[in-house]
N, C-alpha and C positions, 0 to 999 in steps of 0.2 A: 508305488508312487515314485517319479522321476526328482531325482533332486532338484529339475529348474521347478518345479509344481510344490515343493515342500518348501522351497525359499521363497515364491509367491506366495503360497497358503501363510506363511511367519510374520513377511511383510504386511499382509493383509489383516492378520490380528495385531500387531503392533501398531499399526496407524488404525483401527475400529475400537482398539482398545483406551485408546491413548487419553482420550479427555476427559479432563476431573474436575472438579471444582472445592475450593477450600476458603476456609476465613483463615484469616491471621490473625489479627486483631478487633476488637472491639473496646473501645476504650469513650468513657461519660466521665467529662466536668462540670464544672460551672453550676451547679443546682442551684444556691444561692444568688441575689442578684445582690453586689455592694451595697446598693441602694434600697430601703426599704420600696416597696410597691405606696403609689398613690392611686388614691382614683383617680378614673381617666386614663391608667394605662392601658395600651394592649397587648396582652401575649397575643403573636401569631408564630405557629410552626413555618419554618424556613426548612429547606434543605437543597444541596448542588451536589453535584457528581464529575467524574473527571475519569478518563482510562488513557491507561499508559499500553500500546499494542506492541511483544517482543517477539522477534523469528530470530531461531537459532541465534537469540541471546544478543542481541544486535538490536538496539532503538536511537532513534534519531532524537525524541520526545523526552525528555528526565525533568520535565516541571507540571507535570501531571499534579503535585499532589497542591502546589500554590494556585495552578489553575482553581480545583476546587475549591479552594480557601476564598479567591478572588469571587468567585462565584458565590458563595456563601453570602460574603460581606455587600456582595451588588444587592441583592436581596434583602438588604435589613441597613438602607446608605445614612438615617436618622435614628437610629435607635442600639439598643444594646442588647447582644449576644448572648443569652445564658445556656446552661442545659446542653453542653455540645456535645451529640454522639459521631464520633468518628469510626468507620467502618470499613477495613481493608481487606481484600478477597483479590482471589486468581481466579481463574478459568486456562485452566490448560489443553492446548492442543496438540497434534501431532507437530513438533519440532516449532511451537510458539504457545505461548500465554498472551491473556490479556489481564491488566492489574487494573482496578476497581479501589477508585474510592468515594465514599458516600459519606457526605458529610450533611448533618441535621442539628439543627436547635430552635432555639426559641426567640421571638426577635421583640422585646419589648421596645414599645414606643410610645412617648404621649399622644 
């Protein structure tokens, strides 16, 4: 085998090899709601998402994670938040990631 063929064969598993995926965190508050439950309310399940995309460590984007907050909150604009699962994950690729966050609860309202 020729060394330019052994340094493309390296290349070729390091960028085939390269992509993983991982959680970081997982993190639930709010279970309780301040306020006792009346009749008449509604729990409904909410949830928004937000990605932040990095190449070689370089992003223009760093409000990825308020976007999904804002997105959350559009989704529940009279009512109150409980139950929030917050959910951060990577995806990595060859010489970039993409960061993931998923945000979920519960949106009471009268």
């Amino acid at each position: 085998m020729t060394p330019r063929s052994r340094w493309t064969l390296a290349l070729l598993a390091l960028v085939a090899s390269g992509c993983t995926h991982s959680l970081h965190q997982a993190s639930v508050s709010g279970f309780e709601p301040p306020e006792p439950l009346v009749p008449g309310v509604q729990a409904t399940r909410v949830s928004a998402e937000a990605e932040q995309f990095v190449f070689l460590s370089i992003t223009p984007d760093t409000g990825f994670v308020e976007e999904a907050y804002d997105r959350l909150l559009e989704k529940c604009p009279s009512g109150q938040l409980v139950g929030v699962l917050a959910r951060h994950t990577t995806d990595h690729g060859a010489l970039s990631y993409t960061k993931r966050l998923r945000l979920e609860g519960t949106c009471l309202q009268p």
